[in-house]
N, C-alpha and C positions, 0 to 999 in steps of 0.2 A: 793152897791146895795140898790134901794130904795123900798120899796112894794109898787104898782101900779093896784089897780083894783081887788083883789086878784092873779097878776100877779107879774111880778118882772122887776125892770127898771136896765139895768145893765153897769153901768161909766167904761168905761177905758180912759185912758189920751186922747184921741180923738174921741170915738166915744160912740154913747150910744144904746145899744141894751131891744129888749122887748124878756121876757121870758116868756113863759106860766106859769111854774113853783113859788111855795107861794117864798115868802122870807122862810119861816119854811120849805122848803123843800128843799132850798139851802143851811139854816143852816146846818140842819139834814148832806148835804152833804158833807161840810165841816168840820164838825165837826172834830176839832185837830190840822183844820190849825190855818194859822196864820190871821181870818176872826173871827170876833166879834159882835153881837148882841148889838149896843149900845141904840137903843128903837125899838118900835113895828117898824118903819118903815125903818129901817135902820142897815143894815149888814155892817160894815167896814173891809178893809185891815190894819192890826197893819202897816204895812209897809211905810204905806202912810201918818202916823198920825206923824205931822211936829211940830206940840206946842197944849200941854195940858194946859185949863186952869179952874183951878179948882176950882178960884170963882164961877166960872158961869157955874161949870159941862159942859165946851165944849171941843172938839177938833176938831183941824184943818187939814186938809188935802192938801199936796200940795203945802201949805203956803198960800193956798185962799177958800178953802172951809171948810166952819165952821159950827159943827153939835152937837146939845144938846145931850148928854148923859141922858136917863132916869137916877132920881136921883136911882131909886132900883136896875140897873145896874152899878151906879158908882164904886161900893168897888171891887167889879170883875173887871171891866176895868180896873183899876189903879193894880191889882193884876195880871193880864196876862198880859198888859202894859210892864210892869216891869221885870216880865219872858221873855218877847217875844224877841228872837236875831236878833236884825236887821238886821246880817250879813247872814240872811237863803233867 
């Protein structure tokens, strides 16, 4: 999910949808899944995250889409990362 406008942009493997709703208000929704806050503008699916690369605080998604990690989010990322079971 990307923040858009104060709205929200939202990726599934084929198609991309607009929500009225913040990003902070899908957080809020999600909140316990497996959906992570990695900068202001950007909600991810743990599930979908294919290679971390932690020189450069990124990860990948997919195996082609590659997105910065705020650095003040990093240490959480790699901390629920880690927690997160892929097999859910």
């Amino acid at each position: 999910m990307e923040a858009y406008l104060g709205e929200s942009k939202i990726y599934t493997g084929e198609k991309m949808y607009y929500s009225e709703e913040s990003l902070l208000q899908w957080e809020k929704k999600l909140l316990g899944t497996h959906f992570f806050r990695i900068h202001k503008s950007f909600l991810i699916n743990l599930s979908h995250v294919t290679e971390i690369i932690s020189s450069r605080h990124e990860v990948v998604l997919d195996g082609k889409i590659r997105l910065s990690v705020a650095r003040r989010r990093w240490t959480e990322f790699q901390k629920r990362f880690m927690r997160y079971d892929v097999s859910k």
